[in-house]
PAROLUM-77910 format. One line per field, with one value per residue (C-alpha): residue number from 1; residue in one letter; x, y, z; chain. Coordinates in Angstrom, 2 decimals. Layout:
BEGIN
kedren: [NUM, ...]
lumza: [A, ...]
px: [X, ...]
py: [Y, ...]
pz: [Z, ...]
voti: [A, ...]
END
This chain:
BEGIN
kedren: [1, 2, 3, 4, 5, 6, 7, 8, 9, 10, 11, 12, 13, 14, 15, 16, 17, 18, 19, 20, 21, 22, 23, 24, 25, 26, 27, 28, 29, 30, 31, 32, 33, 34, 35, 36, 37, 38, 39, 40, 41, 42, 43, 44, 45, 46, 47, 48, 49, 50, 51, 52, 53, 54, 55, 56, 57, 58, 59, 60, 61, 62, 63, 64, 65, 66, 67, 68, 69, 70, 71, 72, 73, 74, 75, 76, 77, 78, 79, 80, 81, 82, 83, 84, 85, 86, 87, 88, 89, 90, 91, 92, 93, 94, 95, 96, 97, 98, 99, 100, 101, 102, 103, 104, 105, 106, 107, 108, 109, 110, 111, 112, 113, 114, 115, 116, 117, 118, 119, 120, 121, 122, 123, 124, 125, 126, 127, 128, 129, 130, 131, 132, 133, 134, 135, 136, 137, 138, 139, 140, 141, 142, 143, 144, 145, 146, 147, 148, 149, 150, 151, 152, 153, 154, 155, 156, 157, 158, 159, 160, 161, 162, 163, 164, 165, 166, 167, 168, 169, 170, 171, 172, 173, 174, 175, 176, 177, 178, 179, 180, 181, 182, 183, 184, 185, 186, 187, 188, 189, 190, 191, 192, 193, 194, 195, 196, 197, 198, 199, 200, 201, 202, 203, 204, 205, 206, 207, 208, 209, 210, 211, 212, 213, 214, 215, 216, 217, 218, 219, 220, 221, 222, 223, 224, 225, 226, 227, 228, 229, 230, 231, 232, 233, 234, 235, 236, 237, 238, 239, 240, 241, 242, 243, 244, 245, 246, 247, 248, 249, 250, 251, 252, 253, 254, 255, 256, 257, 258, 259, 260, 261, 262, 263, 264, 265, 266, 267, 268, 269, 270, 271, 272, 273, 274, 275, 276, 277, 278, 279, 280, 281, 282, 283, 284, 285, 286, 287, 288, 289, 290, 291, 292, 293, 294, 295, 296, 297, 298, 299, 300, 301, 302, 303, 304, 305, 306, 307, 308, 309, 310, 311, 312, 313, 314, 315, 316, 317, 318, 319, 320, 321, 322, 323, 324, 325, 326, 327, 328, 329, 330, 331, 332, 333, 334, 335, 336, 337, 338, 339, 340, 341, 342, 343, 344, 345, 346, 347, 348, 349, 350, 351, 352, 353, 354, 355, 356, 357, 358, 359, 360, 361, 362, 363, 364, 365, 366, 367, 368, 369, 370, 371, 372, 373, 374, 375, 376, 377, 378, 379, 380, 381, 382, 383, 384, 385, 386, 387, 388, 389, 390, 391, 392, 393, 394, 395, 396, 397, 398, 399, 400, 401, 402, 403, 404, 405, 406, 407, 408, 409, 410, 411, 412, 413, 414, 415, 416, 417, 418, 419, 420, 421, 422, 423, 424, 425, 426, 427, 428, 429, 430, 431, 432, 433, 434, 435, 436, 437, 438, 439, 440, 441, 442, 443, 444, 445, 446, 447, 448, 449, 450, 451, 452, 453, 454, 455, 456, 457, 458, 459, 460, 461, 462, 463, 464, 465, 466, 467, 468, 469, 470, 471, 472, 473, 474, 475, 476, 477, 478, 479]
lumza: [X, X, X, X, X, X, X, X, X, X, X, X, X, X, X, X, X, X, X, X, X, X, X, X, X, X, X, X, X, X, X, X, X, X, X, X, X, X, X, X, X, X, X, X, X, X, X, X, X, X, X, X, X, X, X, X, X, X, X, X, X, X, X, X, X, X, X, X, X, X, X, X, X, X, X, X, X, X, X, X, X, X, X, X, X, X, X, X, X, X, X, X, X, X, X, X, X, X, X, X, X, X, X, X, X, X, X, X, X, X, X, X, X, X, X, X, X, X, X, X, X, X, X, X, X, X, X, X, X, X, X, X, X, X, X, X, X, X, X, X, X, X, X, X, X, X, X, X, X, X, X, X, X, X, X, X, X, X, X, X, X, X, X, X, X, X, X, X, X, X, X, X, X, X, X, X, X, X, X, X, X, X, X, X, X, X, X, X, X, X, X, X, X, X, X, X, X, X, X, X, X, X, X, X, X, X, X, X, X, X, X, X, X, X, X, X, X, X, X, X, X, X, X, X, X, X, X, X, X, X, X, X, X, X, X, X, X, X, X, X, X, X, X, X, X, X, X, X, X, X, X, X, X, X, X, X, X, X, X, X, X, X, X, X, X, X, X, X, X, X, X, X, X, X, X, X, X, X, X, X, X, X, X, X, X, X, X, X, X, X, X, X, X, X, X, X, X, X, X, X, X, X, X, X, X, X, X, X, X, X, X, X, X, X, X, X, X, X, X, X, X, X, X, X, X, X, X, X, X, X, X, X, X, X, X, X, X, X, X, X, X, X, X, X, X, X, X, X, X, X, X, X, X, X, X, X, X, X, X, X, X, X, X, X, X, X, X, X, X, X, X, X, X, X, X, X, X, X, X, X, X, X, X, X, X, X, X, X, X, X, X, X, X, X, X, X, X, X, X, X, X, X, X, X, X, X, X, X, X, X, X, X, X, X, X, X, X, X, X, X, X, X, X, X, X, X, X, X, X, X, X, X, X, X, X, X, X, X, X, X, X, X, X, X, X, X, X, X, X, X, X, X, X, X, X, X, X, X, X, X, X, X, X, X, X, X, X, X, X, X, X, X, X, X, X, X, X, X, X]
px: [62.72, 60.86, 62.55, 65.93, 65.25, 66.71, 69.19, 70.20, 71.00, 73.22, 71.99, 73.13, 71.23, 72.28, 70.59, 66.46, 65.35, 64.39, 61.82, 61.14, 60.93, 61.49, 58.58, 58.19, 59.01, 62.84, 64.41, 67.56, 68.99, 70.05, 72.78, 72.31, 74.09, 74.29, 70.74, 69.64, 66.33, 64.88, 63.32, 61.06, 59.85, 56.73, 57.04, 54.50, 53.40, 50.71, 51.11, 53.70, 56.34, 54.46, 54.99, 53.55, 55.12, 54.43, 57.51, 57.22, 59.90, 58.92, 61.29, 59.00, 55.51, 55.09, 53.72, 51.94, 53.30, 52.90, 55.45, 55.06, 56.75, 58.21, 60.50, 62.19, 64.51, 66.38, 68.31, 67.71, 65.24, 64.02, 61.60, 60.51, 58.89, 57.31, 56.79, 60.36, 61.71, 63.91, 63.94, 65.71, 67.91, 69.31, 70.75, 69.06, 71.60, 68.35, 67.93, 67.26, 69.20, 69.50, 72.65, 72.15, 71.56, 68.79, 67.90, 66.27, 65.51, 68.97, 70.85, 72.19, 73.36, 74.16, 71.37, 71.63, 67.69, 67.54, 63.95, 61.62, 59.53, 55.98, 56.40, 59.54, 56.96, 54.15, 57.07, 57.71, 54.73, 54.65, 55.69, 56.50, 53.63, 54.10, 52.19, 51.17, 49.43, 45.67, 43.11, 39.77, 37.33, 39.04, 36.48, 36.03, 34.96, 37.05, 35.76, 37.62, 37.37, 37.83, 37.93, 39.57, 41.76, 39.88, 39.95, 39.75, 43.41, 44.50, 41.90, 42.78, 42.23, 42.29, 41.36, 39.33, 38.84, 37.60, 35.92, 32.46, 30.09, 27.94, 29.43, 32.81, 36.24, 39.61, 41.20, 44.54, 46.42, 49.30, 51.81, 54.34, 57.84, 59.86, 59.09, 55.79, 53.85, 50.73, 48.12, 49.49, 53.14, 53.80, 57.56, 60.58, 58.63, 55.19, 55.91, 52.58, 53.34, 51.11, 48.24, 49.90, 49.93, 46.76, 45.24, 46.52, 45.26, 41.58, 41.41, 42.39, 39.44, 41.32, 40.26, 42.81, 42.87, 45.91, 46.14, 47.86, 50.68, 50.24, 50.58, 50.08, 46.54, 43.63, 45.88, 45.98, 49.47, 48.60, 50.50, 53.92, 55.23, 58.42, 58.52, 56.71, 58.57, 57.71, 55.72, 53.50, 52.67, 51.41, 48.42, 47.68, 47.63, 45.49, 42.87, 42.74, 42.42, 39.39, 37.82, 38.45, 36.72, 33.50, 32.98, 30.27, 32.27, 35.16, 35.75, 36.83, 38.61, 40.89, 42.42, 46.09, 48.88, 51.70, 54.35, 56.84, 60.66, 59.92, 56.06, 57.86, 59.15, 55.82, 53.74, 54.99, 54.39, 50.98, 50.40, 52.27, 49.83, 46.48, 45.68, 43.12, 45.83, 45.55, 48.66, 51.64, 53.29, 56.86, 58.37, 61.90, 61.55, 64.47, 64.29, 68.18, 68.51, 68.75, 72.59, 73.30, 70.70, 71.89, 75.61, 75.12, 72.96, 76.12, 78.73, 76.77, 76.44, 80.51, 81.06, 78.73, 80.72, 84.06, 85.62, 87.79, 86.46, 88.66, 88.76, 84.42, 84.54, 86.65, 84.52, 81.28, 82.61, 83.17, 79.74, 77.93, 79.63, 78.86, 75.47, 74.92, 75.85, 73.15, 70.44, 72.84, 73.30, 71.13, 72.23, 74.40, 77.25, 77.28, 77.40, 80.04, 82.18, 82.22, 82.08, 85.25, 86.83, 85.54, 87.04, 90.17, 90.95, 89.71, 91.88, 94.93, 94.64, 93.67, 96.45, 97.30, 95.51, 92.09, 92.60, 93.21, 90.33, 87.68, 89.47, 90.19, 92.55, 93.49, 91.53, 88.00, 86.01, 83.95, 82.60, 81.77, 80.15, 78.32, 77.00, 75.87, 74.62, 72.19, 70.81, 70.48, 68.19, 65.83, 63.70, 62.58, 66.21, 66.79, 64.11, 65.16, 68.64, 67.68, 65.03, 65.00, 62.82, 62.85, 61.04, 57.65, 58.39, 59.28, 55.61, 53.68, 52.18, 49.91, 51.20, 53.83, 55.71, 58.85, 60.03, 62.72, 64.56, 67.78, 69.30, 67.88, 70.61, 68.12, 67.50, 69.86, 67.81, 70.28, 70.89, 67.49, 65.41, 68.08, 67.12, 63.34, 63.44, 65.87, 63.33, 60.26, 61.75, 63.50, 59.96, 57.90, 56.39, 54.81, 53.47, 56.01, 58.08, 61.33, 61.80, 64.65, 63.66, 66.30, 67.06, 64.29, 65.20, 63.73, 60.81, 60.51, 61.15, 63.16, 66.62, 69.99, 71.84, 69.32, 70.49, 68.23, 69.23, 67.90, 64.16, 62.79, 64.57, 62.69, 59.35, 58.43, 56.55, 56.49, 57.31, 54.20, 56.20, 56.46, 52.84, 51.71, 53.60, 52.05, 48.86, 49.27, 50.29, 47.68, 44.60, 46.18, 46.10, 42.61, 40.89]
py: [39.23, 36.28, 33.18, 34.60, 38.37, 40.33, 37.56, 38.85, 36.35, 37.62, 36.64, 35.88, 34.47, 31.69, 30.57, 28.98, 24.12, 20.65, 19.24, 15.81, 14.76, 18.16, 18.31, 17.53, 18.72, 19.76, 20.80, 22.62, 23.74, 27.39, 27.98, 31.03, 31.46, 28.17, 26.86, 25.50, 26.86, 24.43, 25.65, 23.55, 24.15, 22.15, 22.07, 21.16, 20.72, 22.41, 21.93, 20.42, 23.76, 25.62, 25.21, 26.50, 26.22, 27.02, 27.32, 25.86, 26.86, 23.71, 25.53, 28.28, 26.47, 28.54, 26.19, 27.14, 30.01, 31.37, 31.98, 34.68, 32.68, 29.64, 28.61, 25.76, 25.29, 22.46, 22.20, 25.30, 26.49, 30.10, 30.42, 34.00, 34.39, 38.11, 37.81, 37.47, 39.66, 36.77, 33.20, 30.11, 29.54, 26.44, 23.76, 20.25, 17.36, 15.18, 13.53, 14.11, 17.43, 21.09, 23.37, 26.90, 30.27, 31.51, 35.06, 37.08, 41.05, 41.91, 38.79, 35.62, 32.43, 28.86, 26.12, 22.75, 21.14, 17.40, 16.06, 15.06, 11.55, 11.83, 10.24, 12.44, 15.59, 14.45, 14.03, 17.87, 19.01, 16.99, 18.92, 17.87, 18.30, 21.82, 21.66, 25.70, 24.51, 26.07, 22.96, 23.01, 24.12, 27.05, 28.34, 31.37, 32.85, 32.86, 33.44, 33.42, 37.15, 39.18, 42.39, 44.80, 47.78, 51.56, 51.42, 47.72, 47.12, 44.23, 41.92, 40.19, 36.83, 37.14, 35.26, 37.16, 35.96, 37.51, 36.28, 34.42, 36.57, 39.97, 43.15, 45.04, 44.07, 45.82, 44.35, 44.01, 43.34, 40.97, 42.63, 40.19, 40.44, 40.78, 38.33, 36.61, 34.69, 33.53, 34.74, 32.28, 33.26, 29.51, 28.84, 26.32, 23.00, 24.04, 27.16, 29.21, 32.13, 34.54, 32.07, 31.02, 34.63, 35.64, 32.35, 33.59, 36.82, 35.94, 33.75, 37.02, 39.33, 40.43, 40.23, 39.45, 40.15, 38.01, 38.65, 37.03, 38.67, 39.99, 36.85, 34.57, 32.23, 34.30, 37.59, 39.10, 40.15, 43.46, 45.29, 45.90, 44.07, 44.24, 47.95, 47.87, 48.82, 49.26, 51.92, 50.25, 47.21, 49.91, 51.04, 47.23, 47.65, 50.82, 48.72, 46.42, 48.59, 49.99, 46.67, 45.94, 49.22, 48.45, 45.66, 45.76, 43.49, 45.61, 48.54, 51.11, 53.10, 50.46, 48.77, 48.62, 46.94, 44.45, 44.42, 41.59, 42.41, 44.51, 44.60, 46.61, 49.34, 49.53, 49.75, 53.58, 54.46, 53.47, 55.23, 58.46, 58.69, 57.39, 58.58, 55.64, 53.87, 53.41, 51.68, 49.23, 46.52, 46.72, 42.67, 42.57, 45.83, 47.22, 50.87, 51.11, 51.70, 49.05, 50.04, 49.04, 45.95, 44.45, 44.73, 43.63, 39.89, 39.96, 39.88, 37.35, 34.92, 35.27, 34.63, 31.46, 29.97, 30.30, 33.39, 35.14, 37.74, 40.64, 40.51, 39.82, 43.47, 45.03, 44.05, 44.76, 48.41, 48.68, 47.32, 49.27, 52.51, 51.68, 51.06, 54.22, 55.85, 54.21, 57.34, 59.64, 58.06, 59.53, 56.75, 53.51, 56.10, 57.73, 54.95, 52.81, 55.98, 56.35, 52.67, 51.98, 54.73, 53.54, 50.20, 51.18, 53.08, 50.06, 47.46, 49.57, 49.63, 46.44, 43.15, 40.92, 38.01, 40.25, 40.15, 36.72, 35.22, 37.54, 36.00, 39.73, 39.33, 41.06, 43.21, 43.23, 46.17, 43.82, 41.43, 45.06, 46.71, 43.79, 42.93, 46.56, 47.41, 44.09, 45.92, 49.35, 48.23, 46.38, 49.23, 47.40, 46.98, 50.64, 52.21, 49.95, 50.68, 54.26, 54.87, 56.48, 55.07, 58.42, 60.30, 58.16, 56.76, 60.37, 61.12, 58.17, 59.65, 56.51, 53.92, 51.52, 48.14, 47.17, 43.92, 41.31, 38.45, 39.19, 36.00, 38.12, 37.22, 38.70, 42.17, 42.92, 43.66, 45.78, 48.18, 48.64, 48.66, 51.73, 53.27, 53.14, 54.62, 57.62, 58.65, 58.11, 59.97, 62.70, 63.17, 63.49, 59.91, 59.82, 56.26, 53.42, 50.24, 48.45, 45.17, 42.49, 38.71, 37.18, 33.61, 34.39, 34.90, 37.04, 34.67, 35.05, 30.90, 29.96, 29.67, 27.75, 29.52, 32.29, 31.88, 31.19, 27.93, 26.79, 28.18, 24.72, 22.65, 24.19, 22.79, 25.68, 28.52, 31.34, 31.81, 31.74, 34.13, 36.70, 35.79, 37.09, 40.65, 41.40, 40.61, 41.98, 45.43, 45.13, 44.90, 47.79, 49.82, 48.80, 49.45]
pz: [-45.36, -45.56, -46.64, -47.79, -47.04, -49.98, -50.86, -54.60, -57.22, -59.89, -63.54, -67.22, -70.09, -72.17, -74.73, -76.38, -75.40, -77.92, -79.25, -78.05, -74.65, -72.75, -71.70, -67.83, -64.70, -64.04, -60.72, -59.68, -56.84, -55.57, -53.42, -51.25, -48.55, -46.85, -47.67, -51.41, -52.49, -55.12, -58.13, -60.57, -64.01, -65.22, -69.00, -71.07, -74.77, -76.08, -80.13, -83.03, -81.56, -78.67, -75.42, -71.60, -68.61, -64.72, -62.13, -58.32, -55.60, -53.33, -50.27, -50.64, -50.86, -54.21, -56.52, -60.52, -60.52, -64.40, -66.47, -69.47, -72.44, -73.07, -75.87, -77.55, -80.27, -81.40, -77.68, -76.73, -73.66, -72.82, -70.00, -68.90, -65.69, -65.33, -61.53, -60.58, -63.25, -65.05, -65.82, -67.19, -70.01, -70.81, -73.41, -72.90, -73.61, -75.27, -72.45, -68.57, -67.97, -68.68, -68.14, -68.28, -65.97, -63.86, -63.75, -61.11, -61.19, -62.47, -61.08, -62.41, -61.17, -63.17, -62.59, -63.99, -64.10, -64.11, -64.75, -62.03, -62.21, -60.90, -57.72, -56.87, -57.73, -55.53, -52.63, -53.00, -51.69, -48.72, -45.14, -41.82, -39.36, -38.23, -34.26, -34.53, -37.64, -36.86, -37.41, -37.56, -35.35, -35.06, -32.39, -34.50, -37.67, -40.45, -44.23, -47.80, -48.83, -52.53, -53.10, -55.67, -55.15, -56.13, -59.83, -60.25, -61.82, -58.74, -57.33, -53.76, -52.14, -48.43, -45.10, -42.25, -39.16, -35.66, -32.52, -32.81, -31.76, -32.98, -31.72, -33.59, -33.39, -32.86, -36.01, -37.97, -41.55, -41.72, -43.97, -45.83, -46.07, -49.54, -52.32, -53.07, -51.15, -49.68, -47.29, -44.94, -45.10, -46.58, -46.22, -45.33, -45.44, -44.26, -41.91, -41.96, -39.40, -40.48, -39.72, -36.74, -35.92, -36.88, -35.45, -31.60, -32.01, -33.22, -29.88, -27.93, -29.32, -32.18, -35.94, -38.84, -42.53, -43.70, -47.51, -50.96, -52.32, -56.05, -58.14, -55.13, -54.30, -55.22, -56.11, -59.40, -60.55, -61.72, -64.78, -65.17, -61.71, -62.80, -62.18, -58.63, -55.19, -51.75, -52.05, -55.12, -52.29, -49.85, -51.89, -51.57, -48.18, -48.00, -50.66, -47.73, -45.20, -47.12, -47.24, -43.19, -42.93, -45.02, -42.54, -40.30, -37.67, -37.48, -35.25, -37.35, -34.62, -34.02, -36.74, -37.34, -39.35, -38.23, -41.07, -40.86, -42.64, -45.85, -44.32, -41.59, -43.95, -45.70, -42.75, -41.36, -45.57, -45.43, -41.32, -42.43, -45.39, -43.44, -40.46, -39.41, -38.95, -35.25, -34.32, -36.27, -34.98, -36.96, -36.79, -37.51, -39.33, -41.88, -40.50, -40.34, -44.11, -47.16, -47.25, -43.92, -43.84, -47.37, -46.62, -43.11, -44.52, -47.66, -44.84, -43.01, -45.87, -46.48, -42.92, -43.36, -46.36, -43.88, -44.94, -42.43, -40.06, -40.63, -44.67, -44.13, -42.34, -44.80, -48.05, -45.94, -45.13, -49.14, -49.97, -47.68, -49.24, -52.96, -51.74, -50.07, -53.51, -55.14, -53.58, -55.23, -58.58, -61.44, -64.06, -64.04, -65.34, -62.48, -60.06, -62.30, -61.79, -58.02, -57.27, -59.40, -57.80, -54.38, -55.00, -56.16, -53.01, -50.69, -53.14, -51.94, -48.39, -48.02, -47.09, -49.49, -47.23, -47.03, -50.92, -51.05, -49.00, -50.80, -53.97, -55.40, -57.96, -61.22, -63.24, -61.12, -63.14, -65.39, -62.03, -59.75, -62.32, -63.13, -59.89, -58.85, -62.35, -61.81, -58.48, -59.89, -62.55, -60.57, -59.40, -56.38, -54.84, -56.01, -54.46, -51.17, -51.17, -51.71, -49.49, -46.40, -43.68, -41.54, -43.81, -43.27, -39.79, -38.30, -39.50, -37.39, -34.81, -33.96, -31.43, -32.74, -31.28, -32.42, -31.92, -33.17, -32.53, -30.62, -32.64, -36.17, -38.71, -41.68, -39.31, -36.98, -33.71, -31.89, -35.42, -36.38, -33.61, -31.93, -35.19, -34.64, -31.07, -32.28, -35.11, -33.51, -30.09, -32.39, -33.80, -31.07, -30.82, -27.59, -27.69, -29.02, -27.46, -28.65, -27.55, -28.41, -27.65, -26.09, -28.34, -31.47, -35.07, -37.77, -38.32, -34.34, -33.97, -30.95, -32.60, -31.83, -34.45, -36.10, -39.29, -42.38, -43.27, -39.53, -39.88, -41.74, -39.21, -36.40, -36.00, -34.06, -36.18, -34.19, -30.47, -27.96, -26.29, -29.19, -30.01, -26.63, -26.25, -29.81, -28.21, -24.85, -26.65, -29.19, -26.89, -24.29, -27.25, -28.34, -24.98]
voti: [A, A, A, A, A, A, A, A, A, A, A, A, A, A, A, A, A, A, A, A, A, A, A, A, A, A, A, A, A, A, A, A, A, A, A, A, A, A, A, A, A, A, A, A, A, A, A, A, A, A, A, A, A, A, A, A, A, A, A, A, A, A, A, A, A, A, A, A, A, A, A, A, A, A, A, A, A, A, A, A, A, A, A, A, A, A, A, A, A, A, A, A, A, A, A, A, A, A, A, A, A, A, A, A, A, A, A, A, A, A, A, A, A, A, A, A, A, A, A, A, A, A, A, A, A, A, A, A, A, A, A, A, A, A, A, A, A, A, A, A, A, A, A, A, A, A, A, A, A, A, A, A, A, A, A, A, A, A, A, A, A, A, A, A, A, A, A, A, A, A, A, A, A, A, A, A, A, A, A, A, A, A, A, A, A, A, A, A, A, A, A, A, A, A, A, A, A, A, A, A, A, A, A, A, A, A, A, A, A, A, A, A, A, A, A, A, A, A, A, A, A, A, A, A, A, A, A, A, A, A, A, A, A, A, A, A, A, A, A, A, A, A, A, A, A, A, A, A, A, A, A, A, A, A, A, A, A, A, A, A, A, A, A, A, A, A, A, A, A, A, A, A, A, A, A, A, A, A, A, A, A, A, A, A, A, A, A, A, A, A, A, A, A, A, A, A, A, A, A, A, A, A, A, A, A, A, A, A, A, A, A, A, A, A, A, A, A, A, A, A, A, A, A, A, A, A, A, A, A, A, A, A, A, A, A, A, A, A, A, A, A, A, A, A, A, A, A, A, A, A, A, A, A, A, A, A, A, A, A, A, A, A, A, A, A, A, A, A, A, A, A, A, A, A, A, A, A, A, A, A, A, A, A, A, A, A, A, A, A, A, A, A, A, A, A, A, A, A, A, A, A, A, A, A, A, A, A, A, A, A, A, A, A, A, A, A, A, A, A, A, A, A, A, A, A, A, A, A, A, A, A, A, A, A, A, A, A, A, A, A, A, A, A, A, A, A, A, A, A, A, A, A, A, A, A, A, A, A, A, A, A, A, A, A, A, A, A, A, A, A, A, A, A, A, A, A, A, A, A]
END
């Protein structure tokens, strides 16, 4: 979790968008949770009936990013976007708005557009001024790097920096939490942690790789994203952990990975299977189990909108049960079945005022069946949801750090990080640390709140504090 970490946005298509004048740029706005994430589609004409278009999520600092088709008839829109597994569809009224759906990996939500004027676009991109913001000189070395994974199918953008000087480094790879982004971690009106990060530890001897997500900066997508999980993204990591170890500047002896959120479940994947893997830094890691950490973020986004406490318990205990099932599932048959009998049961012994404030009424098959049939056919929540994170982590024998926010609304600390020390002491670990940060939140930001829709408001990036025990622990295991 990055941004909104595994937020998932129920989908439904409507319909294909006019001729004239719909070309443009068009924004909407997402609620999730209690923060909008805006979304813009930049439309433009290319002949008498075709048409290209790009989508930006200005929130996100994601800007161009390509979509796969694009089609208009009479008032109808269609925009597919391969990278997010979905798209827009929408009915333009002729003029300076479109009403239709949004759909996202197996989710859908409705998204009116209205259309942007030039000077409102330009206005987007423009950030407050983030202080941990590294300017130049840096007082180091830092170069634009490419490389391509083993049989040339992805090619990578990435930033390296170390100390200035000859000699080799102890050195690291900044591993991204879920969705796309860039090397830089880009979020929430100009956030950059990972450079932040990787800016604090160059200036304490260590170097940094910091890399673009597939699709993102200098990143190719790659074929067939729509199919890739967690484990897919880890063979990016091992093609840049080759290229760190074809440098001359980098001591191959130490270099290890930091994975932040869904970075954290990849990183003991790619150390169980690579045994240069010196040591992992795990940042808010989900090593608890995508049941518990997806139902856990639902129930906090229901207590957020106001819902009462004891009915947001009672629906989290039923979510986290038909999620659970999804491991055990070998077709959407399967899971309909045991989810409709799991809710049936629950419906029962719940109150009539539980009922009423999760606004559970009447015949509810069609909306449950919906909503978990949207996450079992994305394979990346699948494989999350189903995934257990003991059966890689109890195999990392290398140092690790775990840290997190003790405010983490996206992670809970207290949940995951008791899970890391019970695997890692159940399997003999000999070398590891927990640690909880009193007052942080999942992007490790000093935090009033900790909850998502705070982390653009604070114009802290990353705690000094934070920055400094992954440092500290970095270089005593790099001696």
């Amino acid at each position: 979790m990055k941004k909104l970490l595994w937020v998932l946005i129920n989908l439904f298509f409507a319909g294909e968008v006019s001729a004239q004048n719909i070309a443009g740029s068009w924004i909407g706005a997402i609620a999730v949770g209690a923060t909008n994430l805006h979304v813009v589609f930049n439309i433009k004409k290319t002949s008498d009936t075709g048409y290209t278009s790009t989508m930006d999520s200005p929130d996100q600092k994601a800007f161009g990013i390509a979509c796969s088709s694009t089609h208009v008839k009479n008032d109808s829109l269609v925009i597919g976007v391969a990278l997010i597994g979905g798209g827009y569809s929408g009915v333009w009224d002729g003029k300076d708005n479109i009403t239709g759906t949004y759909s996202q990996r197996g989710g859908k939500i409705s998204l009116s557009l209205v259309r942007l004027s030039e000077a409102e676009k330009a206005a987007l991109t423009k950030d407050p001024v983030r202080p941990q913001t590294p300017k130049p000189p840096f007082g180091y070395f830092s170069e634009d790097v490419e490389y391509d994974n083993s049989d040339k199918s992805l090619h990578y953008g990435a930033t390296f920096t170390r100390p200035d000087g000859g000699g080799k480094y102890p050195a690291v790879i900044i591993i991204r939490g879920s969705g796309t982004q860039d090397r830089d971690g880009t979020m929430m009106k100009g956030h950059k942690p990972y450079w932040v990060l990787a800016d604090y530890l160059t200036k304490n001897g260590i170097a940094v790789l910091r890399v673009d997500d597939r699709g993102a900066g200098k990143s190719s997508l790659g074929p067939d994203i729509n199919s890739k999980t967690s484990v897919d993204f880890s063979y990016d990591v091992e093609a840049s952990l080759n290229y760190l170890e074809s440098r001359p500047d980098v001591n191959k002896h130490h270099v290890g990975l930091i994975g932040h959120s869904e970075g954290g479940m990849i990183a003991p994947i790619v150390a169980a299977r690579r045994k240069d893997v010196s040591f992992i830094v795990l940042w808010g890691a989900p090593e608890a189990g995508g049941p518990s950490v997806l139902a856990e973020q639902y129930a906090n986004s229901l207590k957020q909108q106001g819902i009462d406490t004891l009915a947001v318990n009672a629906f989290e205990q039923l979510h986290l049960q038909i999620l659970k099932m999804f491991a055990t599932s070998a077709d959407e048959q399967t899971l309909d079945k045991n989810a409709m009998a799991a809710f049936n049961v629950w419906e029962k012994a719940q109150p009539q005022g539980t009922l009423d404030a999760l606004n559970i009424h009447g015949d509810m098959t069609d909306k449950i069946l919906k909503n978990y049939n949207g996450m079992f056919k994305s394979p990346w929540v699948r494989f999350f949801v189903s995934y257990d994170p003991e059966a890689d982590l109890s195999k990392v024998k290398c140092p690790v750090l775990a840290i997190n926010g003790q405010k983490d609304t996206q992670v809970n600390a207290a949940e995951n990080l008791a899970a890391i020390q019970e695997i890692l002491t159940k399997s003999g670990n000999k070398d590891f640390e927990v640690k909880a940060i009193p007052g942080l939140n999942h992007l490790l930001q000093t935090a009033n709140t900790g909850q998502a829709n705070e982390y653009e408001e604070i114009s802290e990036t990353m705690s000094p504090v934070a920055m400094n025990i992954i440092s500290d622990w970095i270089k005593l295991h790099t001696k």
